[in-house]
N, C-alpha and C positions, 0 to 999 in steps of 0.2 A: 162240881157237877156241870156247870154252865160250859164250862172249857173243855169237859168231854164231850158236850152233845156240838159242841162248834165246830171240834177237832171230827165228828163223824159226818155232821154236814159238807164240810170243807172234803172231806174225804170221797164223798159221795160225791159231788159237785166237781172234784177234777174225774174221776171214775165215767162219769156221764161226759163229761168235756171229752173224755179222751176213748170216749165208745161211740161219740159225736166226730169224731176226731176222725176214727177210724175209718168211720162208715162212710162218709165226704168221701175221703183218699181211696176207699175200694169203689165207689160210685164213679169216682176222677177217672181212674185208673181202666173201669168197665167201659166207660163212656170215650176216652183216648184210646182204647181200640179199636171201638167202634169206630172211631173218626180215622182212626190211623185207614183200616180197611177202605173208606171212601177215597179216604186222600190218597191212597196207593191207587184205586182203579182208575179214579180219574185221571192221574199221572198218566198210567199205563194207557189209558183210551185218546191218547193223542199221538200216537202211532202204532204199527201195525205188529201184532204181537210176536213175530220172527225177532223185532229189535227190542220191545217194551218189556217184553217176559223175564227177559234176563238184566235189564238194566238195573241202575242203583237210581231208588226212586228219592227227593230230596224236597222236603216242605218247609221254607224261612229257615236255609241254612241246618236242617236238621236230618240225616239221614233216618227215612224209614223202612226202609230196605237195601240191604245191598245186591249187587249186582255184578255181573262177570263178564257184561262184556263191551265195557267202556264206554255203555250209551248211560244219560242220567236226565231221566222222566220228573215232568215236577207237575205239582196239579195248577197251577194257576202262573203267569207270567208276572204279574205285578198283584202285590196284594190284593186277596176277593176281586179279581175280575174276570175269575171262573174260565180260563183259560189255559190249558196245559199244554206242555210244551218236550219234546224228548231231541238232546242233543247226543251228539258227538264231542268228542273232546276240543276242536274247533273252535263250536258254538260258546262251549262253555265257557272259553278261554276270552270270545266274543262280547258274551254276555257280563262276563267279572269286567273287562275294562270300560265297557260302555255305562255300568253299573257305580263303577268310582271316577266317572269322567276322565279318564285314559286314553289315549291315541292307539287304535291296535292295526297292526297291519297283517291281514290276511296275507297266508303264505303259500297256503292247498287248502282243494275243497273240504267246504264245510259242510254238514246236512245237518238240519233243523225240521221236525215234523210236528207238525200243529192241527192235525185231523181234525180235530173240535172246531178247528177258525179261532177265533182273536175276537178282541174288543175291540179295535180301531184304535190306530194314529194316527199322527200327519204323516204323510209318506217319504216326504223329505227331512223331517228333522224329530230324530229321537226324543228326545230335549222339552218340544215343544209343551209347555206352560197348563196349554188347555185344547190338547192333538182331539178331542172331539169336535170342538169349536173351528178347528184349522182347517183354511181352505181348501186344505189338502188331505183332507182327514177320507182315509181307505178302510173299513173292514172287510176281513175276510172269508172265507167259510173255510173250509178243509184245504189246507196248503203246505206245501215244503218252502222250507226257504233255503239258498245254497252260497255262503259266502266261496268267493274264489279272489285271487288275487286282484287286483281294480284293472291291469289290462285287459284283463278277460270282461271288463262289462264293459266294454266298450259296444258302440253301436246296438246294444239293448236299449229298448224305448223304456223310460219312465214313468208314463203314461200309464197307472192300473186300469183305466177305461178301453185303450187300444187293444186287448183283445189278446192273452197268452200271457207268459212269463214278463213279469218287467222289473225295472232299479226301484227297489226303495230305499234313501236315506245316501242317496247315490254321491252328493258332497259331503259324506262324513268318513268316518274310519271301518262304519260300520254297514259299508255298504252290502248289500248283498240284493240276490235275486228273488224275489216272489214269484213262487208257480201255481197258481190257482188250480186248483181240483173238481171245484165244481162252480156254478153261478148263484146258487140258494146263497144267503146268507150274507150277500157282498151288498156292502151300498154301493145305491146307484152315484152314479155321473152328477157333480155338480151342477146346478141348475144356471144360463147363463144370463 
C-alpha cells in the first residue's frame, strides 16, 4: 500500500515538474520573441530603412533575421552598450579581424551606419583598456563610418573636434573615416 501511494506521489511530482517544465519553456520562448522583436528594431534603427529592411539582422553571433541584400544590422556593437550598428560586407570583414586581433587591410570602400551614435572610444586605438578614461575618448551621435584603403586617408585630419569628417584609429589596420551627422550627443573637446 505504502509503495503505491509513493509510486502516485512520485508520479504526480514528475507530472507537475514537467507541467512546470513546460510553462518556463512556453513563457522562455513568448518572452524570446518578444526580445527577438526589439533586438531586430533596434538593429534595423541604426540605418536608413532602404538598407536595414532587407538586411540579415545578427545578436552575439546568432542570426535573427535573414536578409537579401548583403547589409547585416546588429542591435548593439559591444555587449549591452545599446549601440547598433548596420555594415556592408567590408565592415563585417573589418569588424571579425579587429575582433580576434588580426591585421586587415582595407581594399574598397566600406560603409558602416551607426544613426543611434556610439558609446565612446579612444579615437586612436581600438584596443584601449578603458577608451572612456582615454584622452582621446570621442562619442558620437548619428554617423557613417567609411573604411577605404589607408592612401585614401591621407591628408584627413584626426582631430574629432576640427569640425567635419576625420581618422579614427588612423595607426591601426582599422582605420577608417568618421562622418558626424549631427553635433547632439558628441562629447565635447577635452578640457586643456
Amino acid at each position: 500500500m505504502f509503495g503505491r501511494l509513493s509510486d502516485n506521489n512520485e508520479r504526480t511530482m514528475k507530472l507537475k515538474h514537467m507541467s512546470w517544465l513546460l510553462l518556463m519553456v512556453t513563457a522562455a520562448q513568448s518572452s524570446w520573441a518578444d526580445n527577438h522583436a526589439e533586438l531586430i528594431a533596434q538593429a534595423r534603427s541604426a540605418a536608413p530603412d532602404l538598407i536595414s529592411a532587407d538586411a540579415t539582422v545578427v545578436y552575439r553571433g546568432k542570426v535573427l533575421a535573414e536578409g537579401t541584400n548583403g547589409w547585416t544590422c546588429m542591435p548593439e556593437t559591444l555587449p549591452d552598450d545599446n549601440a547598433p550598428m548596420c555594415n556592408d560586407a567590408v565592415w563585417m570583414e573589418l569588424m571579425a579581424a579587429m575582433g580576434a586581433g588580426e591585421s586587415y587591410t582595407v581594399k574598397k570602400l566600406g560603409i558602416s551606419y551607426m544613426l543611434q551614435g556610439d558609446a565612446g572610444v579612444s579615437n586612436s586605438d581600438p584596443a584601449h583598456p578603458d577608451g572612456v578614461n582615454a584622452p582621446d575618448f570621442i562619442k558620437e551621435g548619428a554617423h557613417l563610418m567609411i573604411a577605404l584603403p589607408r592612401e585614401m586617408l591621407e591628408g584627413i585630419t584626426d582631430d574629432p573636434h576640427a569640425g567635419g569628417p576625420y581618422v579614427m584609429w588612423g595607426d591601426t589596420p582599422y582605420a577608417h573615416i568618421m562622418v558626424p551627422l549631427e553635433d547632439e550627443n558628441r562629447s565635447p573637446p577635452p578640457a586643456d
